[in-house]
N, C-alpha and C positions, 0 to 999 in steps of 0.2 A: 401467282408470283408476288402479289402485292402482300396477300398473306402470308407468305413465307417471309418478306423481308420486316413485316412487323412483328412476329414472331422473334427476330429475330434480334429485332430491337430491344423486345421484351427481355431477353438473354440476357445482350448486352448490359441493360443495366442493372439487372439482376446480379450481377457480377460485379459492376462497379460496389453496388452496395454494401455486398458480402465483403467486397475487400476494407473499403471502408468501416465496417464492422470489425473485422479483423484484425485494421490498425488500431481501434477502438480498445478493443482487449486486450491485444499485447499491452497498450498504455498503463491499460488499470494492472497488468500481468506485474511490467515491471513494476511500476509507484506500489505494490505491494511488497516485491524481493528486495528492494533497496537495500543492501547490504548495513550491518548496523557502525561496521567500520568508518564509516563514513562521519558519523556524530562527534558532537564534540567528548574527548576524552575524560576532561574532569567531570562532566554529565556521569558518563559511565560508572566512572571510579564511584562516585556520588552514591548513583542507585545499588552497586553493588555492594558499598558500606552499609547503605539505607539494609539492605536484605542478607547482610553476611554474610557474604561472597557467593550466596545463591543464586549464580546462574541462568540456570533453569527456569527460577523463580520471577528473574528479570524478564529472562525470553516471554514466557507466558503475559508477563504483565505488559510489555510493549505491543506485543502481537493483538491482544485483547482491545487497544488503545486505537492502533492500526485497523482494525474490525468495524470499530463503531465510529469512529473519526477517519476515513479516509482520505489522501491527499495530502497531510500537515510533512514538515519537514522532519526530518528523525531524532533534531534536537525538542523539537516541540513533542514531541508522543516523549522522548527523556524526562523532560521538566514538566509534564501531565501527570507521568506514573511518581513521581520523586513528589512534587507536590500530592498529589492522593496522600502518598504514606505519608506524608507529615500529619496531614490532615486528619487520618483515621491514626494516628498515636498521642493526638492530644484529649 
């Protein structure tokens, strides 16, 4: 009996763990899909003048920013990728 009830324990926190874990990732899930609506506007406008209305070209380049800098706010991965291209145009 006594090993069934440590068993059993063992479960239990096995379980707590997992969940913990779980909230874990969801975390990193969302701060990844952050929507970019979110940013500030003139940022946007910014990058997308910087790249001539190329879209795409932005997505790739915030996503990239987002990759290797995890966590920053979505103005700050804005003003990373917008300062880069000034950078690499001079």
């Amino acid at each position: 009996m006594a090993e069934l009830l440590q068993k059993q324990s063992e479960v239990d926190k096995l379980i707590v763990k997992t969940h913990y874990k779980e909230l874990d990732l969801q975390q990193q899930m969302e701060n990844q899909a952050r929507p970019l609506v979110e940013a500030d506007k003139a940022l946007q406008i910014e990058l997308l003048s910087l790249l001539h209305g190329d879209a795409l070209a932005a997505y790739r380049l915030l996503k990239h920013q987002q990759n290797i800098n995890p966590g920053q706010a979505l103005d700050w991965y804005l003003e990373k990728v917008i300062w880069d291209l000034k950078r690499d145009r001079c």
